[in-house]
VEXMIVO-121579 format. One record per atom (N, C-alpha, C): residue in three letters; chain; atom name; x, y, z. Coordinates in steps of 0.02 Angstrom, whole numbers, plus 50000, padded with zeros to 5 digits. Example, Ala and Ser with C-alpha at 12.3 -4.5 7.8 and 13.67 -1.06 7.14 Angstrom:
% VEXMIVO-121579
{ALA, A, N, {50660, 49716, 50390}}
{ALA, A, CA, {50615, 49775, 50390}}
{ALA, A, C, {50660, 49835, 50390}}
{SER, A, N, {50642, 49888, 50354}}
{SER, A, CA, {50684, 49947, 50357}}
{SER, A, C, {50645, 50002, 50394}}
END
This chain:
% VEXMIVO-121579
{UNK, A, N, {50783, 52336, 49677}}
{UNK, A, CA, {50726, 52374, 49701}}
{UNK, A, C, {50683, 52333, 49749}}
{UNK, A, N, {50706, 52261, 49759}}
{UNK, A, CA, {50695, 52234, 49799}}
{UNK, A, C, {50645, 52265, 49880}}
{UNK, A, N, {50720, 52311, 49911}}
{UNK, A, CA, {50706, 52325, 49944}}
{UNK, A, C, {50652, 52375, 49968}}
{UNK, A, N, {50641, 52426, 49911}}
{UNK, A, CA, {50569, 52482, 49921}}
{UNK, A, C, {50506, 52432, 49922}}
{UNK, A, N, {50529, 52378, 49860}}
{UNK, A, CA, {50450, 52331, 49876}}
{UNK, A, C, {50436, 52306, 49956}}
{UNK, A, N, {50475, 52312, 49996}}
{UNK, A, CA, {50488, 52273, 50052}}
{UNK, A, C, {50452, 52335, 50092}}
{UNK, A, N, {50478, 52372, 50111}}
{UNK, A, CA, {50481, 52432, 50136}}
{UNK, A, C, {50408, 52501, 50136}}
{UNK, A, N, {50396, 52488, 50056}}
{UNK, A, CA, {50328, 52525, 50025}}
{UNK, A, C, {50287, 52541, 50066}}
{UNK, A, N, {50259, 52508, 50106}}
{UNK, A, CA, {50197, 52524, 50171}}
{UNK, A, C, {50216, 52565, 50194}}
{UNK, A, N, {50266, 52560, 50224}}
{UNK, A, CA, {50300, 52613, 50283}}
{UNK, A, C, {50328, 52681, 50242}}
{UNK, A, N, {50347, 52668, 50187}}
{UNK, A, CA, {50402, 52742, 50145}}
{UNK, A, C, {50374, 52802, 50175}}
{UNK, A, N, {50326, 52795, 50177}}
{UNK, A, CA, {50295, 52884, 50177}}
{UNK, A, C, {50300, 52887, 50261}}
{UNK, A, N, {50282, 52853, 50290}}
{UNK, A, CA, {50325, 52867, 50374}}
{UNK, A, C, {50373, 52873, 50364}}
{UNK, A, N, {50406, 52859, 50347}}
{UNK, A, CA, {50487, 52860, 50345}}
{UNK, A, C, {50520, 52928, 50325}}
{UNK, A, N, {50498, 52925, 50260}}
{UNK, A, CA, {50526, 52963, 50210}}
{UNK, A, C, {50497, 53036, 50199}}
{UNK, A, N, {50414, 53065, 50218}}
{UNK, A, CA, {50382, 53100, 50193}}
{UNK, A, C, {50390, 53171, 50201}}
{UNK, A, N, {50430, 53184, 50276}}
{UNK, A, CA, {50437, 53250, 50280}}
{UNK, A, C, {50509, 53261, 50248}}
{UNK, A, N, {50545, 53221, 50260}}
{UNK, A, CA, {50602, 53233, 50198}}
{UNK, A, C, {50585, 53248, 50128}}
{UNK, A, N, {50547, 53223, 50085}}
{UNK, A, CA, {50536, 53221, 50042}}
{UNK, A, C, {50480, 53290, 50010}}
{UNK, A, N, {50437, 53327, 50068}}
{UNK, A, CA, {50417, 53369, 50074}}
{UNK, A, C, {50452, 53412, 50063}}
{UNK, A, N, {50516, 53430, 50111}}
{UNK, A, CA, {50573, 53454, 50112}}
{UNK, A, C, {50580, 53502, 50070}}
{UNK, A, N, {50606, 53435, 50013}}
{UNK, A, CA, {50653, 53438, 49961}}
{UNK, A, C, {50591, 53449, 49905}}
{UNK, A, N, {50544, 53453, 49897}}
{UNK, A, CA, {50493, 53487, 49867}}
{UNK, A, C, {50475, 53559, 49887}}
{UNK, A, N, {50477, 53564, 49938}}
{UNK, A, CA, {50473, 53641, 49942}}
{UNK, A, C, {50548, 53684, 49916}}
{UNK, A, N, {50582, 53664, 49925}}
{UNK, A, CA, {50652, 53707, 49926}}
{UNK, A, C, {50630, 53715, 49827}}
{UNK, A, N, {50631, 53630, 49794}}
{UNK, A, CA, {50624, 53651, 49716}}
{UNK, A, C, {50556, 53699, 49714}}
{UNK, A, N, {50497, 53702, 49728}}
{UNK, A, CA, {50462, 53759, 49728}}
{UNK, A, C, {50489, 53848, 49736}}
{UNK, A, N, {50537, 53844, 49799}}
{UNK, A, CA, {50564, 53898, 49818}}
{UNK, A, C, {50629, 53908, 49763}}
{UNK, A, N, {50643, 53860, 49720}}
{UNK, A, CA, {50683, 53905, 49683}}
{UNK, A, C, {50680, 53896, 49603}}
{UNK, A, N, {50612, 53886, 49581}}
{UNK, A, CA, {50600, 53857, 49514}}
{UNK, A, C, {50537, 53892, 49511}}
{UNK, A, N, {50518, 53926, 49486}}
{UNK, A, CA, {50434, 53931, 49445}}
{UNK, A, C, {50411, 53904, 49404}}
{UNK, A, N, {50380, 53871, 49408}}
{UNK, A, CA, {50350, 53814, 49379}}
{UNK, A, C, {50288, 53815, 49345}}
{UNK, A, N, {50248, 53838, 49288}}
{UNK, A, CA, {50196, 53865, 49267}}
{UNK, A, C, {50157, 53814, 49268}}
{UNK, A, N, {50096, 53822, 49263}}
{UNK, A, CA, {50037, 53799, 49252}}
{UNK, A, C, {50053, 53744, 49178}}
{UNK, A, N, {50088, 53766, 49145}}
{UNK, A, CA, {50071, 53727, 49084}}
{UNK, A, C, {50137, 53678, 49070}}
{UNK, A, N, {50185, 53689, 49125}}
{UNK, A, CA, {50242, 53633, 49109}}
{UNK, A, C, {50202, 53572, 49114}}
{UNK, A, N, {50275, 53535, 49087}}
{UNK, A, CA, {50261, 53459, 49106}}
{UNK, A, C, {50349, 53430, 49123}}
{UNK, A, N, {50317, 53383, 49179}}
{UNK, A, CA, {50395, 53358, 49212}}
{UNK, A, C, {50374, 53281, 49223}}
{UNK, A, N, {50412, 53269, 49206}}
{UNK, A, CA, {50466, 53196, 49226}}
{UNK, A, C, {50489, 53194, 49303}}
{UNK, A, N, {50470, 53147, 49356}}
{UNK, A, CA, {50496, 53139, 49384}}
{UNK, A, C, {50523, 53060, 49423}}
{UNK, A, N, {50582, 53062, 49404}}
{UNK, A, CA, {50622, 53006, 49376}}
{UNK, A, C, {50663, 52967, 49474}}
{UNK, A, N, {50589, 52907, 49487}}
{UNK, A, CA, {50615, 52881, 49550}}
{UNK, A, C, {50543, 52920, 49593}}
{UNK, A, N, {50516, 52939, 49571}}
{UNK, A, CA, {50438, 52949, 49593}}
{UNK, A, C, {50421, 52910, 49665}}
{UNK, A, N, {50446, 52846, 49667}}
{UNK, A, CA, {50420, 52834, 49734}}
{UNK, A, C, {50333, 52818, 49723}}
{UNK, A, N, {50328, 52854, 49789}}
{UNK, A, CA, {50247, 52856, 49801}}
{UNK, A, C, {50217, 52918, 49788}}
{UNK, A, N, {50250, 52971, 49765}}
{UNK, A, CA, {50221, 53028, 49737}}
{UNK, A, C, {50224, 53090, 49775}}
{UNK, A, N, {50254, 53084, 49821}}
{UNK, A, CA, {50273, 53133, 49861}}
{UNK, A, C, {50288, 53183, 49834}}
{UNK, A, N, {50346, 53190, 49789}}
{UNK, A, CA, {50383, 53233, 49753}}
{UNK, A, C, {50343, 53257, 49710}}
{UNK, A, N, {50307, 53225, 49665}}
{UNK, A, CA, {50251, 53261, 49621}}
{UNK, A, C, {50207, 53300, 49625}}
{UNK, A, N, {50213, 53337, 49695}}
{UNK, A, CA, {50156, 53377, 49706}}
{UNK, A, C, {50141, 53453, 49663}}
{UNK, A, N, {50146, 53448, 49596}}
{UNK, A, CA, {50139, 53512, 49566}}
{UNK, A, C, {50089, 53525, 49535}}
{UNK, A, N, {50076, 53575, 49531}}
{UNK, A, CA, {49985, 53609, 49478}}
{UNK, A, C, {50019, 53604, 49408}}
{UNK, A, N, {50031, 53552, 49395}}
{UNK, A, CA, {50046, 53560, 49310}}
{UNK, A, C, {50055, 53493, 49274}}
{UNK, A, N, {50061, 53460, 49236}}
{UNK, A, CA, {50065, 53378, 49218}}
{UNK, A, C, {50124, 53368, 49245}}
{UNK, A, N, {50129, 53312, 49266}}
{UNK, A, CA, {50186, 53281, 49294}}
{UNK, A, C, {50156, 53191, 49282}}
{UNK, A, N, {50223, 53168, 49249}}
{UNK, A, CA, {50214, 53109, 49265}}
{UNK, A, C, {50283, 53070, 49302}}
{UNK, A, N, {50256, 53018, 49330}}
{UNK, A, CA, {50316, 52997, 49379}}
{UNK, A, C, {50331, 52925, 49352}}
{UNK, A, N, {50391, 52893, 49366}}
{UNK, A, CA, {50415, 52818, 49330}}
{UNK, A, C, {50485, 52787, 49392}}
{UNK, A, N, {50464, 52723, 49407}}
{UNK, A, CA, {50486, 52709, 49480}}
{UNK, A, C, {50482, 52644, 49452}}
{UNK, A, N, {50570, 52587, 49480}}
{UNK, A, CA, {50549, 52532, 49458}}
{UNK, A, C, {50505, 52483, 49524}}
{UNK, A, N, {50493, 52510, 49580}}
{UNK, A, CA, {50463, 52476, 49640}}
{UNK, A, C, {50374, 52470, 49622}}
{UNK, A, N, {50364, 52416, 49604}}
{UNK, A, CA, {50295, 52400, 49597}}
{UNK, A, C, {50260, 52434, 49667}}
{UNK, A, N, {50267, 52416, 49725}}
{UNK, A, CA, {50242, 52424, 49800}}
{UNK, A, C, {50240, 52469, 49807}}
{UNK, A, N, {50296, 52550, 49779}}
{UNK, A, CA, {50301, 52627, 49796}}
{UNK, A, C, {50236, 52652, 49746}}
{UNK, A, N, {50247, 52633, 49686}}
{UNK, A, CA, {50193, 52656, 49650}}
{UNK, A, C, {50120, 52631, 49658}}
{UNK, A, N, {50107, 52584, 49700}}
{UNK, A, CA, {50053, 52568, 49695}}
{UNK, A, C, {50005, 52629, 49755}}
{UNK, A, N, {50055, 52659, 49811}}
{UNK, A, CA, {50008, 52721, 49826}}
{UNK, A, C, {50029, 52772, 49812}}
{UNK, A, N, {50072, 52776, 49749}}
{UNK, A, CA, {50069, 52844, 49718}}
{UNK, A, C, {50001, 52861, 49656}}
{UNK, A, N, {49969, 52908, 49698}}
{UNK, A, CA, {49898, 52936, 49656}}
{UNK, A, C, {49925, 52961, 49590}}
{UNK, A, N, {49957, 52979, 49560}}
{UNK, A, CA, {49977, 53028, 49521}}
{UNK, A, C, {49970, 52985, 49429}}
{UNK, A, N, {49977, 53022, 49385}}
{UNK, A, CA, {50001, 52989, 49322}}
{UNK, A, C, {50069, 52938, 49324}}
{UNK, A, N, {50090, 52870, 49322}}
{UNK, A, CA, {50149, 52824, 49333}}
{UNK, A, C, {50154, 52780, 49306}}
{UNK, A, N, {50221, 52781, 49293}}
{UNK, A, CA, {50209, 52690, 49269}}
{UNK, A, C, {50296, 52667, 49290}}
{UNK, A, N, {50299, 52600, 49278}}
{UNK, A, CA, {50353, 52578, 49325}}
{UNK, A, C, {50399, 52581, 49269}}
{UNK, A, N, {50462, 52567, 49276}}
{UNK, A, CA, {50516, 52568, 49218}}
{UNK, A, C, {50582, 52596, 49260}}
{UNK, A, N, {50636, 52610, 49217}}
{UNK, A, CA, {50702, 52618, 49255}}
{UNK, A, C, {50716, 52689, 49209}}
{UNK, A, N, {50782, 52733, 49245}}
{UNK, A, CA, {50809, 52798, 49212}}
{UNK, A, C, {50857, 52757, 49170}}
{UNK, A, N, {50876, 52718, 49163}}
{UNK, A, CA, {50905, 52692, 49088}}
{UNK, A, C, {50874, 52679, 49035}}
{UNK, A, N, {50820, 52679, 49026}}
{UNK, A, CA, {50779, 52682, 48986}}
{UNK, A, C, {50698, 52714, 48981}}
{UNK, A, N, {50712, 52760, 48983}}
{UNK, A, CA, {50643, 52789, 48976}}
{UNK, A, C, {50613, 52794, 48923}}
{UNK, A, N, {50540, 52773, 48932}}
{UNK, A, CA, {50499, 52762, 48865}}
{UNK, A, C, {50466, 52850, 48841}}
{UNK, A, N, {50513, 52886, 48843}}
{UNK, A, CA, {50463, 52961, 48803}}
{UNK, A, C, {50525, 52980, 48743}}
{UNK, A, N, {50478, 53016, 48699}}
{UNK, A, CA, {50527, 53043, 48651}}
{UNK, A, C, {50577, 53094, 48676}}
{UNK, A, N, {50611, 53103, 48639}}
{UNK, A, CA, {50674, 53166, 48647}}
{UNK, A, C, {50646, 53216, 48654}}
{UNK, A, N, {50654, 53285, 48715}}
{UNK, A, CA, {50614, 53334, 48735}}
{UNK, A, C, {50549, 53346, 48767}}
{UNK, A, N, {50545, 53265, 48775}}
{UNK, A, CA, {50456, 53274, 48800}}
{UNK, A, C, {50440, 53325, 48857}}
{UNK, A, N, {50469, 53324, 48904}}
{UNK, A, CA, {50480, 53381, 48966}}
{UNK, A, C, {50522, 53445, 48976}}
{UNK, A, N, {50452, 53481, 49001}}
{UNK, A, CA, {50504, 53568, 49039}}
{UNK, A, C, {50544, 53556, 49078}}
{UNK, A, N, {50524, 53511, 49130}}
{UNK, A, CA, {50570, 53484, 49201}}
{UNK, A, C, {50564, 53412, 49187}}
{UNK, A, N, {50657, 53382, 49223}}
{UNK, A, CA, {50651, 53337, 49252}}
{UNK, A, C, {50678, 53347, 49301}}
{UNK, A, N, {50665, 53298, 49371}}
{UNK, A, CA, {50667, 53299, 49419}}
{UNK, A, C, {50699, 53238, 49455}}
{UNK, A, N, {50754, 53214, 49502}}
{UNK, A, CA, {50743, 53154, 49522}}
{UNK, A, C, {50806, 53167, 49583}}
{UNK, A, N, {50731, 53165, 49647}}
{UNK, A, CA, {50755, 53170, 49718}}
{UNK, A, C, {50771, 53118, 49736}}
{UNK, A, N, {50825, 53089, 49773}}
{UNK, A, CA, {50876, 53078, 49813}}
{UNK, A, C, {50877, 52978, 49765}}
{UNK, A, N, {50868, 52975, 49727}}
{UNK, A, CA, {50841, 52903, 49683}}
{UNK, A, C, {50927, 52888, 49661}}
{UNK, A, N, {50963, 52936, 49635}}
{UNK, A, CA, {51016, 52916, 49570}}
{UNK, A, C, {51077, 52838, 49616}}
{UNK, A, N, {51089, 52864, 49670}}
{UNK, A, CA, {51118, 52807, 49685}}
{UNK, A, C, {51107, 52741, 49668}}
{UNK, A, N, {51036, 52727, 49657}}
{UNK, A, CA, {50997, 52671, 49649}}
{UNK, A, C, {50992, 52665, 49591}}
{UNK, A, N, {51019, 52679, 49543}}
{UNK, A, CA, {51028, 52668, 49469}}
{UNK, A, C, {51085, 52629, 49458}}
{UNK, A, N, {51072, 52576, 49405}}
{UNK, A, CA, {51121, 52530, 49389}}
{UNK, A, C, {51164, 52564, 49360}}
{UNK, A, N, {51167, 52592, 49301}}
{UNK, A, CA, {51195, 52611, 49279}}
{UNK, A, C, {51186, 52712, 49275}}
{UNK, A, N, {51209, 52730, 49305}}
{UNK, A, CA, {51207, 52831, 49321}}
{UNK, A, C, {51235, 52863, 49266}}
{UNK, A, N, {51299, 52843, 49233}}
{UNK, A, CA, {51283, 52866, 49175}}
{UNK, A, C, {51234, 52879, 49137}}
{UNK, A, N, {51209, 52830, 49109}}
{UNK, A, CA, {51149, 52799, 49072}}
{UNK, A, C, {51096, 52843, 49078}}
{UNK, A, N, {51062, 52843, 49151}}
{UNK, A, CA, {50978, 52884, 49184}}
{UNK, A, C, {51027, 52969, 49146}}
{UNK, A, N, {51063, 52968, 49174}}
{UNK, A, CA, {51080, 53057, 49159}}
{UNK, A, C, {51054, 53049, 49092}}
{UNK, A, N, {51107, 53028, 49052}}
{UNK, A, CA, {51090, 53026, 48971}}
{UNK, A, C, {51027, 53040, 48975}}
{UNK, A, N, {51028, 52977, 48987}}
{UNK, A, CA, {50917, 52980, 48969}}
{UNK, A, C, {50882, 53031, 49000}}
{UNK, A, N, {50875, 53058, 49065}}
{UNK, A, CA, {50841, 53108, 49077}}
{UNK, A, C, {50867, 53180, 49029}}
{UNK, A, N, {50943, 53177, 49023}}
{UNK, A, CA, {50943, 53231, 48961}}
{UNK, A, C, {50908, 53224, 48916}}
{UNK, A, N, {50906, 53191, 48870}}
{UNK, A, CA, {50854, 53164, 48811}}
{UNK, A, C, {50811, 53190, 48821}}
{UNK, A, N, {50771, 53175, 48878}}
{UNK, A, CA, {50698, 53201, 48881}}
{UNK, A, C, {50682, 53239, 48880}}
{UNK, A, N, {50737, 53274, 48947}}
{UNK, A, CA, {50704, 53360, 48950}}
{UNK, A, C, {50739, 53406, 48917}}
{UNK, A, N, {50703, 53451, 48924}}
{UNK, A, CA, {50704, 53505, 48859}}
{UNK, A, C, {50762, 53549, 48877}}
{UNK, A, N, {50768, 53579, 48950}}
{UNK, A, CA, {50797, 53622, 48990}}
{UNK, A, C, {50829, 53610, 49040}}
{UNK, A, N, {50767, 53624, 49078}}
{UNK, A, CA, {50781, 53620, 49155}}
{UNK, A, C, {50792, 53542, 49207}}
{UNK, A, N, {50832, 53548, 49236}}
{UNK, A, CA, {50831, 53498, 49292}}
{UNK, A, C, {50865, 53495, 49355}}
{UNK, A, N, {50826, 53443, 49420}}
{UNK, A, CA, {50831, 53466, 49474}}
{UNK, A, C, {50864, 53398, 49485}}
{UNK, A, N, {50922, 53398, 49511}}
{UNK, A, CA, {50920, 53305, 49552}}
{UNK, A, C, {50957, 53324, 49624}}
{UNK, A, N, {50936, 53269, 49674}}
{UNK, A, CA, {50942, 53308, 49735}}
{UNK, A, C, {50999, 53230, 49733}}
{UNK, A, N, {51041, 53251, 49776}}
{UNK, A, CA, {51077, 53167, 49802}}
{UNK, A, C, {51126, 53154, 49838}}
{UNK, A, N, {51121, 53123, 49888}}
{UNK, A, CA, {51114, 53075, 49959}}
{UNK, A, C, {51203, 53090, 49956}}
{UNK, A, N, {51188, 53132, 50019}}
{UNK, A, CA, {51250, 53138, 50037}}
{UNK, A, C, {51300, 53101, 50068}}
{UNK, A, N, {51282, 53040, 50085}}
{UNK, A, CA, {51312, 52999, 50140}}
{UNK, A, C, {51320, 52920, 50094}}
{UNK, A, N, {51293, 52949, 50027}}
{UNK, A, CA, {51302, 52878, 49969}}
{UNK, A, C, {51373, 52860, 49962}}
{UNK, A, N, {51402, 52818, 49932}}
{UNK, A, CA, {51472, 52812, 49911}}
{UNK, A, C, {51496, 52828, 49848}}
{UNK, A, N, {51420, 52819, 49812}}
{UNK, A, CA, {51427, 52847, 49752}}
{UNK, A, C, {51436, 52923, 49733}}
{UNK, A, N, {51415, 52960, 49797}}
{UNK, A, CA, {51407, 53036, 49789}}
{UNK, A, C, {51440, 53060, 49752}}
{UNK, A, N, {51514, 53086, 49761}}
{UNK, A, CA, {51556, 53104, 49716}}
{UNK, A, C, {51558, 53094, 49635}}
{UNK, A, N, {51536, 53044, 49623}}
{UNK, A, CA, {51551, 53006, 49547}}
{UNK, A, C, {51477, 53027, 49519}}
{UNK, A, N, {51440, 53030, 49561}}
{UNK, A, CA, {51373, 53077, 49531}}
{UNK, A, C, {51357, 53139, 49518}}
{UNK, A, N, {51400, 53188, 49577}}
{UNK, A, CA, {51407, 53260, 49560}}
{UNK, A, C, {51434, 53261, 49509}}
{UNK, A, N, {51504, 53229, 49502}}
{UNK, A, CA, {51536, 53248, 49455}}
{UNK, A, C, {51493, 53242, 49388}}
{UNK, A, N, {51470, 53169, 49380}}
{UNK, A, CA, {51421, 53186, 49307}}
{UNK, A, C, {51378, 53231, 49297}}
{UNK, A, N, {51333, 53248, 49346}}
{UNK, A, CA, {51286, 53283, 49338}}
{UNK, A, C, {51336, 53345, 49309}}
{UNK, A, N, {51396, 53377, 49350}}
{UNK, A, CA, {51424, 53428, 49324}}
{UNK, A, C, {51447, 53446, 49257}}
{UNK, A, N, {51486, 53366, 49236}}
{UNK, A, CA, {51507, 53357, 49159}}
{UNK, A, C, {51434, 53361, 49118}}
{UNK, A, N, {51373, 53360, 49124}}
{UNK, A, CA, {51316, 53348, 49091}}
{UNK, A, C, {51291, 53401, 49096}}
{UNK, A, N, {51295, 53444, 49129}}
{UNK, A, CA, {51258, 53492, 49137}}
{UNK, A, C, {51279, 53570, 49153}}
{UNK, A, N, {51240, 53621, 49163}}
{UNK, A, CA, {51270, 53695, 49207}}
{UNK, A, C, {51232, 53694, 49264}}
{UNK, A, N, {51268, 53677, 49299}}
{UNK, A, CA, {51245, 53696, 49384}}
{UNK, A, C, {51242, 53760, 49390}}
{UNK, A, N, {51162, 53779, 49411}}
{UNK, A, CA, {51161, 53847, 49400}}
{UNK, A, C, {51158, 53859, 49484}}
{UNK, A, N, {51122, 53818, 49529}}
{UNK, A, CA, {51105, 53832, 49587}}
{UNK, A, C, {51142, 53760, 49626}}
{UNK, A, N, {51152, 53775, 49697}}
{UNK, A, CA, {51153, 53713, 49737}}
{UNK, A, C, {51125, 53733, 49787}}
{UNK, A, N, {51079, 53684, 49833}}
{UNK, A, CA, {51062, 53698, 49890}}
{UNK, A, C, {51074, 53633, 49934}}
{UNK, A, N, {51132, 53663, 49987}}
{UNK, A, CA, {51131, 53606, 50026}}
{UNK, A, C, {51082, 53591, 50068}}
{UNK, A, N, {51040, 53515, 50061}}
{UNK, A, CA, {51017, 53520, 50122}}
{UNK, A, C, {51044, 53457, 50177}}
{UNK, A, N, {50990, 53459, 50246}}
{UNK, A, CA, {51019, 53409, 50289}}
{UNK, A, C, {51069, 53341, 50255}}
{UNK, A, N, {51024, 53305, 50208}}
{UNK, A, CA, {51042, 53243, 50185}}
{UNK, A, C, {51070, 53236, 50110}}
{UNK, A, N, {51046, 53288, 50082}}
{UNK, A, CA, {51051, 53299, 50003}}
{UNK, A, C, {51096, 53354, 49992}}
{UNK, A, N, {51111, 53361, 49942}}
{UNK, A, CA, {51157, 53419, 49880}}
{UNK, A, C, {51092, 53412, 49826}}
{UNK, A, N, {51049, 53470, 49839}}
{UNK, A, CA, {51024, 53482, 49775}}
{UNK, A, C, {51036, 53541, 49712}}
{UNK, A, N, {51059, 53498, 49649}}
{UNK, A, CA, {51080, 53538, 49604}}
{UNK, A, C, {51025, 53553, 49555}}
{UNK, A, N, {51029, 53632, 49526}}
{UNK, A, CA, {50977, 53639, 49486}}
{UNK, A, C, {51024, 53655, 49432}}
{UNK, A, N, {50990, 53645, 49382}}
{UNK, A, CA, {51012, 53643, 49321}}
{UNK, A, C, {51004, 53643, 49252}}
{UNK, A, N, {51034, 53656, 49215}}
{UNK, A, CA, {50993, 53682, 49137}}
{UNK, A, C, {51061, 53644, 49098}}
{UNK, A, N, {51025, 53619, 49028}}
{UNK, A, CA, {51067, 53587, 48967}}
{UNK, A, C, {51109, 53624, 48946}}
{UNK, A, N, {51164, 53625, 48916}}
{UNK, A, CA, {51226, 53650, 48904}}
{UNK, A, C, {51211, 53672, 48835}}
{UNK, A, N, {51199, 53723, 48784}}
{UNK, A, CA, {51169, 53759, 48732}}
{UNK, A, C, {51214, 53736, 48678}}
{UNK, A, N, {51199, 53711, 48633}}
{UNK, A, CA, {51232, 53701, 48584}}
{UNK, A, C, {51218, 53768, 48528}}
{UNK, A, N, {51287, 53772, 48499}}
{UNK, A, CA, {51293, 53853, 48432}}
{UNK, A, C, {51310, 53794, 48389}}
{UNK, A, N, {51278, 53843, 48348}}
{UNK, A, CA, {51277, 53797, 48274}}
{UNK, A, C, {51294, 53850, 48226}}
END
């Protein structure tokens, strides 16, 4: 994560109307109430968090979070510090490449959330493939929206009968 600490000043030049983007499209295809609460996993500087409802964000770049306004704290998707179900949504735009271990963050963002989830991711990664695919084995892809740079998949937990 080296490198976002490096970089941090500038991200939101860089990055912001992309990241806008890909916030509006999850707006345009999620309703999102007033009273959820989401996880959003690779937060950055907070771009992505722009919702009327609790949201907290967790990013391991000290430098991204330090101008993200929002509720944050730093940490990795292999380990997230909330109980099992804590969230309606989780969320995590164009970040998963950057996970040590991608198995792992999936797991764990399953854990957390209850339902729903959005992860958008980088089409031009090398990892791409080996990420759809989990997300697919982990989940029901209910929606995809391609965009310029991303494959964003939406998605809901796989229902267990008992």
């Amino acid at each position: 994560m080296e490198y976002y600490n490096i970089i941090s000043k500038s991200y939101n030049e860089l990055h912001k109307e992309e990241q806008l983007n890909k916030l509006s499209i999850i707006k345009a295809n999620v309703k999102i109430g007033k009273g959820a609460k989401i996880l959003d996993v690779g937060c950055g500087t907070g771009i992505s968090s722009d919702f009327e409802c609790f949201v907290v964000g967790i990013d391991p770049s000290i430098g991204l979070l330090r101008q993200n306004r929002n509720i944050k704290l730093q940490g990795v998707a292999e380990n997230l510090p909330f109980k099992s179900g804590s969230f309606d949504y989780v969320i995590s735009l164009t970040s998963m490449h950057n996970f040590s271990d991608i198995q792992k963050s999936i797991s764990e963002m399953k854990r957390v959330g209850r339902q729903n989830f959005v992860f958008s991711v980088l089409k031009k990664s090398k990892k791409f493939e080996a990420i759809k695919s989990l997300i697919e084995e982990n989940f029901i892809v209910e929606s995809v929206v391609e965009e310029e740079r991303d494959m964003m998949l939406f998605c809901k937990k796989h229902k267990l009968y008992i």
